[in-house]
C-alpha positions in Angstrom: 7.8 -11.5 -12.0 8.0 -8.8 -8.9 9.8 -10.1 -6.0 9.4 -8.9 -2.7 11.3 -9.5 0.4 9.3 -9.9 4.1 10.9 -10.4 7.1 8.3 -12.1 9.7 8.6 -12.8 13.3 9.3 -15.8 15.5 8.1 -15.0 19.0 7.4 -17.5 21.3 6.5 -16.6 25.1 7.3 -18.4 28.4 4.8 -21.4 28.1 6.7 -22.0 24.7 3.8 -20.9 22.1 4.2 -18.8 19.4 2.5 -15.4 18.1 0.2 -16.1 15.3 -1.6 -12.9 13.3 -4.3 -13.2 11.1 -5.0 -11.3 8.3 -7.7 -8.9 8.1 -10.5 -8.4 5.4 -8.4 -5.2 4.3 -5.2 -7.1 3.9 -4.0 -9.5 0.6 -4.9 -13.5 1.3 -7.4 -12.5 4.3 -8.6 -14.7 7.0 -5.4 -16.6 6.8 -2.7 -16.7 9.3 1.2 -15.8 9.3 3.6 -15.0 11.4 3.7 -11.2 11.7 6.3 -8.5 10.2 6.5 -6.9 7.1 7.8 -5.7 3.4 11.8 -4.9 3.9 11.9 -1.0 3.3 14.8 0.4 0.4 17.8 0.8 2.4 16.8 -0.9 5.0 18.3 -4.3 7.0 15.9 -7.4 7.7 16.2 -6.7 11.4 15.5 -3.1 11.5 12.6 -3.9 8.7 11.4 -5.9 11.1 11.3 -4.2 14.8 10.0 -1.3 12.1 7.0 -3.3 11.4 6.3 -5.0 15.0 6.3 -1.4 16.3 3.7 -0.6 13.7 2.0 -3.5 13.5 1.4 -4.7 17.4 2.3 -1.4 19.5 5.3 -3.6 21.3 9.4 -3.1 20.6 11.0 -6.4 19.8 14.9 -7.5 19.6 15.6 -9.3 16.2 17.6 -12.5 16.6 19.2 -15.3 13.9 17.6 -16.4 10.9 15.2 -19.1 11.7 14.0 -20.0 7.6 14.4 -18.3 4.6 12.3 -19.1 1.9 10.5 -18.1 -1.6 7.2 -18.8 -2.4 5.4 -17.8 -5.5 2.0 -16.3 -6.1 0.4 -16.4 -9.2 1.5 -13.0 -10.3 4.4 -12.4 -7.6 7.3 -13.8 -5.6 7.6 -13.0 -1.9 11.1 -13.7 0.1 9.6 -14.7 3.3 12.6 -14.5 6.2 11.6 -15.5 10.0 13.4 -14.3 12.3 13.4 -15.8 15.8 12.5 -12.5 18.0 12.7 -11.3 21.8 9.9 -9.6 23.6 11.7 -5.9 25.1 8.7 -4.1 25.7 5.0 -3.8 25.9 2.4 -6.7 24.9 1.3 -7.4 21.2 -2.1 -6.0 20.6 -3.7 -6.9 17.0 -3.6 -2.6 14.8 -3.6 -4.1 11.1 -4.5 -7.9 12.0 -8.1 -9.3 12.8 -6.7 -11.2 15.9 -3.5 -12.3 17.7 -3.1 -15.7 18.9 -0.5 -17.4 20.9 -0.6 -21.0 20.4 1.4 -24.5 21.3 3.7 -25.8 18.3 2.3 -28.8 18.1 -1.5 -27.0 17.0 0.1 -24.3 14.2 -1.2 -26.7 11.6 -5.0 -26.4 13.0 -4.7 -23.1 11.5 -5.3 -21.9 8.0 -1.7 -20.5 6.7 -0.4 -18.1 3.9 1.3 -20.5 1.9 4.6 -18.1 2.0 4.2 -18.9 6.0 3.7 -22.4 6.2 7.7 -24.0 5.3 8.6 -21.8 8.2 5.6 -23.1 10.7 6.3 -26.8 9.2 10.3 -26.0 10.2 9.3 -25.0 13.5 7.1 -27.6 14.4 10.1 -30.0 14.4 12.4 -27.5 15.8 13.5 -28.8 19.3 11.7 -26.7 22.3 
């Protein structure tokens, strides 16, 4: 079974709710929400991988922090090595390139949305994470 490593993104802004990105019609497992990033590049360190991919992704330059969860989940016909990192803000705002919309919402509503199951340990985790 391939196995591919992701690093995905924590952010969370001043009123303490986090960046949720939901997948386009163009993308794999559309309409459904994750935590934005991206595929680790040959070579390449998670936290490179991922200010990489927030550049790309939502036009805004990020500082990757700790490891917040690390986890594998399995698709029918691959593996994906889904690490969140918790992220800073440096520069610019998040605006949606690849995703259908951007949403910052309170912890405690994550679970209203519809999650790629790779996503959803990490969004369980930080629902009971302390503020």
């Amino acid at each position: 079974m391939k196995k591919i490593t992701v690093v995905a993104a924590i952010l969370e802004n001043e009123q303490e709710e986090v960046l949720c990105a939901l997948r386009s019609n163009e993308m794999s497992l559309p309409n459904m929400w994750e935590f934005p990033g991206g595929k680790v590049e040959e070579g390449e360190d998670m936290r490179t991988a991922l200010e990489r991919e927030i550049q790309e992704e939502l036009s805004c330059q990020i500082k990757a922090g700790t490891i917040f969860h690390d986890h594998t989940h399995e698709y029918e016909s691959f593996a994906v090595r889904l690490i969140a990192l918790k992220v800073d803000l440096v520069r610019g705002v998040p605006t949606a390139k690849e995703h259908a919309k951007l949403l910052w919402l309170p912890k405690d509503y994550l679970l209203s949305l519809q999650w790629a199951p790779a996503d959803l340990p990490a969004v369980e985790r930080l629902m009971d994470a302390p503020s």
